[in-house]
C-alpha positions in Angstrom: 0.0 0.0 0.0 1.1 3.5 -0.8 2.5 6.1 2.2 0.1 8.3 0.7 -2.1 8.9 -2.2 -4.8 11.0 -3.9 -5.8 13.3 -7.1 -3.8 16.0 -8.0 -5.9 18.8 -10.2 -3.5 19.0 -13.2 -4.4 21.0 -16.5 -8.1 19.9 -15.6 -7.4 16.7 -15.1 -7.7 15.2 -11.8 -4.6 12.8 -12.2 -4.4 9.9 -9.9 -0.6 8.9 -8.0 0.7 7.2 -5.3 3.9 7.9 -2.9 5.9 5.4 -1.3 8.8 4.9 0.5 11.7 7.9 1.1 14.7 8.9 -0.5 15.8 10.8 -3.6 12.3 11.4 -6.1 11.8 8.5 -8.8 8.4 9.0 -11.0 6.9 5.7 -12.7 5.2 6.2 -15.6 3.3 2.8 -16.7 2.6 1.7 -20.3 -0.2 2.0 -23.0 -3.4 0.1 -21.3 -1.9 -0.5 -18.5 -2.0 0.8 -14.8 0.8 1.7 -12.2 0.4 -1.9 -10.4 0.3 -3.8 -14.1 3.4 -2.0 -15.0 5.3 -2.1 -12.1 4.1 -4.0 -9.4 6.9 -6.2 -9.5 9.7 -3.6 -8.9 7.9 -0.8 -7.1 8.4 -2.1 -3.6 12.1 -2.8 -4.7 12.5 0.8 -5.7 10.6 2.0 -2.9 13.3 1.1 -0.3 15.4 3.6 -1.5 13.4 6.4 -3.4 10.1 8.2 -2.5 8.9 6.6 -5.4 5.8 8.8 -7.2 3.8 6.4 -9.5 1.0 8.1 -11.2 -1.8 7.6 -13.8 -2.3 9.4 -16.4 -5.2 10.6 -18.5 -8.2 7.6 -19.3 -5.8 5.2 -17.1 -7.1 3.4 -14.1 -8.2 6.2 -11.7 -7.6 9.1 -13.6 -10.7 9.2 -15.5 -10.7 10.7 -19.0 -11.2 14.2 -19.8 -12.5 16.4 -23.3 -9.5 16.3 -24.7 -7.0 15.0 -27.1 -4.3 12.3 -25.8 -0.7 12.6 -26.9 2.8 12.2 -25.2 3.5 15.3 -25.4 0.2 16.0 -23.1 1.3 13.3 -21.0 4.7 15.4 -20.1 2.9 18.6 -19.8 1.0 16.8 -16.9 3.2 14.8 -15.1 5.5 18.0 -15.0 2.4 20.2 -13.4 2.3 17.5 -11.1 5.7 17.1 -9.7 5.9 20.9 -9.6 3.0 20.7 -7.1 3.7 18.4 -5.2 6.9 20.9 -4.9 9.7 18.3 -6.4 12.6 20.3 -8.0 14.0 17.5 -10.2 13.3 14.1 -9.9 14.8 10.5 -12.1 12.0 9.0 -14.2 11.1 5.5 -15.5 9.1 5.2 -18.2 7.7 1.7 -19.8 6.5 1.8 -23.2 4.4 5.1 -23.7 5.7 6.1 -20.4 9.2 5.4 -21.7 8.1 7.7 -24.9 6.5 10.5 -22.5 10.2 10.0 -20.5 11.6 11.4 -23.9 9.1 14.5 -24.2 9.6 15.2 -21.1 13.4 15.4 -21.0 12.9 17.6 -24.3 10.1 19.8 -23.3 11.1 19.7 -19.6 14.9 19.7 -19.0 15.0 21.3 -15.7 12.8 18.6 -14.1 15.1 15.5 -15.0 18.0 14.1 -13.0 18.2 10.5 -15.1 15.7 8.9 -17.4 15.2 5.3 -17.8 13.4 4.7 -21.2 12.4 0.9 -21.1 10.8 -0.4 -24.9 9.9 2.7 -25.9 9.9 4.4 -29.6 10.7 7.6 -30.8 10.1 6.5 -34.4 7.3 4.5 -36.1 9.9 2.7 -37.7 10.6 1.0 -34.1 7.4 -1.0 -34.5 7.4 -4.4 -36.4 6.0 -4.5 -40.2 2.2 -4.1 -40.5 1.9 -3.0 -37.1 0.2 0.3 -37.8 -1.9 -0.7 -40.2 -3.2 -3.6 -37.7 -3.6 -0.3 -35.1 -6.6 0.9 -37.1 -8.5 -2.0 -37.2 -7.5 -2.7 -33.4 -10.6 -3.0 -31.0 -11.2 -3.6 -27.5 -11.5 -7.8 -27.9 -7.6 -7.5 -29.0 -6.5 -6.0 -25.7 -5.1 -8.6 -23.5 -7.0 -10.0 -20.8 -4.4 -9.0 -18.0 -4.5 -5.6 -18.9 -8.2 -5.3 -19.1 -8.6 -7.3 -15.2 -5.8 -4.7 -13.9 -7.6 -2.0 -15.3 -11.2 -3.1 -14.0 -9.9 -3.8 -10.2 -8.8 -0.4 -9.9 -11.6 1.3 -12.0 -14.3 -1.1 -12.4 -16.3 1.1 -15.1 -16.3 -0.6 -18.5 -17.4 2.3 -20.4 -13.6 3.4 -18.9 -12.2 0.5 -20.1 -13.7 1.5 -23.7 -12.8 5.4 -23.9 -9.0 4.3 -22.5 -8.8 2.0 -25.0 -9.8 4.5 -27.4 -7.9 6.8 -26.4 -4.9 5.0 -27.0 -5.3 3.7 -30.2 -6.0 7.5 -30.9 -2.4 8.6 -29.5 -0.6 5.3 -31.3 -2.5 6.5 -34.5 -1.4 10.4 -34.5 2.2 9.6 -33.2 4.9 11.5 -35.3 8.2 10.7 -35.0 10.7 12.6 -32.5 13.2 14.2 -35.4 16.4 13.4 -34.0 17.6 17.0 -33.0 15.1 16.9 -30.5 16.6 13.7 -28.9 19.8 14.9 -29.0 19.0 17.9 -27.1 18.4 15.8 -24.3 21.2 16.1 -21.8 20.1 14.1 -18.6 21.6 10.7 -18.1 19.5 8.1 -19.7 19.1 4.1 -19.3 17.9 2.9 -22.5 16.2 -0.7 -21.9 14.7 -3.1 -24.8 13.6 -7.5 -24.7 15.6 -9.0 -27.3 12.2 -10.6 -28.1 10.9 -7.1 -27.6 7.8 -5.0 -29.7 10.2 -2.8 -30.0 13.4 -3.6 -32.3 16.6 -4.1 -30.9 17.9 -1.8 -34.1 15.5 0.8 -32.9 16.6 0.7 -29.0 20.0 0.7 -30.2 19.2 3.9 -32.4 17.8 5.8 -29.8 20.5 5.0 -27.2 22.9 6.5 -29.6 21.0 9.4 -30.7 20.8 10.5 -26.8 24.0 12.3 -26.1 24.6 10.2 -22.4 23.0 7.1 -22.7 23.8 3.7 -21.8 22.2 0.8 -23.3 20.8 -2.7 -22.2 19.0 -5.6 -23.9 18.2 -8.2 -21.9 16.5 -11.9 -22.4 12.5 -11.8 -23.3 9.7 -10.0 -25.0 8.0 -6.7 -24.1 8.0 -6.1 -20.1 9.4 -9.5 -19.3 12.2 -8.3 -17.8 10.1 -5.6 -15.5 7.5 -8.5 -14.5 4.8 -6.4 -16.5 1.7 -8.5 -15.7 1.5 -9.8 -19.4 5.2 -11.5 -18.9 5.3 -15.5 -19.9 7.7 -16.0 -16.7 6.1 -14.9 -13.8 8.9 -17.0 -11.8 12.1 -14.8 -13.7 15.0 -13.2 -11.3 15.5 -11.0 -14.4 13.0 -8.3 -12.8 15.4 -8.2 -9.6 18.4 -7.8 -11.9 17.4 -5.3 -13.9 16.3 -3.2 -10.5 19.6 -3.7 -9.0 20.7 -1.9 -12.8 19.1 0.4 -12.8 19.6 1.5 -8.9 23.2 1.4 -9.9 22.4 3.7 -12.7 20.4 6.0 -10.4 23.4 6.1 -7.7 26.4 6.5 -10.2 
């Protein structure tokens, strides 16, 4: 259970987050479809022992309910920023999975003074990180196609499933109207970054290995399994892997350095 908890008024949205434990700030930012424990509720309490870990939902996820407005990463940054500067955080490290790990990169472009280190885990900066035929599968995508994990994590933390429906939508909205990041944009970042990718990942190895070299201080590492495995994201295969407490005691190391 989190330390403490509630809705933040943010841009008119009243975005859900958690705190827990003490230490130097760490923001979570979960995946497409997903929610913070679905995401991350393997390595939180890890994390938590040595950060004050923020985890937060953003817009049409899990308790934040959706609002009249468009969805995009670069909203997504706009928001989490408004939130840690009232919840009066002067900089803070950031994971990001997934989206989150694409919202990581808006937010260390748009956002600089905010960011101590990023971790960017399977995320893309350019449609060309996706495999062949994905986008055009993305406009026939419906609601039956979302796996069933995500859709039970979802529904036991917001058990609405008209919800369900417009976060759903709402994603395949954002996937839809994503642009690529043009490179001068990434390399503009200057925070620290941990760029993470499955070898069976979503996302292409090529593409991980593109963005970690695009990013002026970034380290790299691809590790055994597909999209989240190595996280425990609630769709893994393994649910018994010591990969998730390996790549936690990375990325603390990564933090601390």
């Amino acid at each position: 259970k989190p330390d403490e908890s509630g809705f933040a008024d943010i841009n008119g949205l009243k975005m859900y987050y958690e705190i827990h434990g003490s230490g130097r700030p760490l923001v979570l930012l979960h995946g497409g479809g997903s929610t913070i424990e679905s995401t991350f509720g393997r390595i939180l309490p890890e994390l938590a022992r040595t950060h004050k870990v923020i985890a937060v939902e953003l817009q049409a996820h899990g308790r934040t309910a959706d609002i009249d407005r468009p969805l995009s990463f670069e909203q997504d940054a706009d928001d989490v920023a408004a939130l840690i500067k009232k919840l009066q955080i002067e900089k803070s490290d950031f994971i990001g999975f997934s989206n989150g790990g694409t919202t990581c990169l808006q937010l260390g472009i748009r956002y600089p003074e905010l960011i101590n280190k990023l971790v960017v885990a399977s995320a893309i900066y350019k449609r060309s990180g996706m495999p062949s035929g994905f986008w055009e599968s993305m406009k026939q995508a419906s609601l039956a196609d979302m796996p069933q994990p995500l859709k039970e994590a979802f529904l036991k933390v917001n058990p609405d499933p008209k919800a369900l429906q417009a976060m759903f939508n709402r994603d395949v909205a954002r996937m839809l109207g994503f642009k690529d990041i043009e490179d001068k944009h990434i390399r503009a970042i200057q925070a620290p970054a941990l760029v993470i990718n499955g070898d069976v990942d979503v996302v292409s190895t090529e593409h991980t290995l593109e963005l970690s070299r695009t990013l002026p201080h970034a380290r790299l590492a691809i590790l055994p399994g597909g999209h989240g495995e190595y996280i425990g994201e609630i769709c893994a295969d393994n649910k018994n892997s010591n990969v998730p407490e390996l790549v936690t005691a990375m990325i603390e190391v990564f933090l601390e350095e």
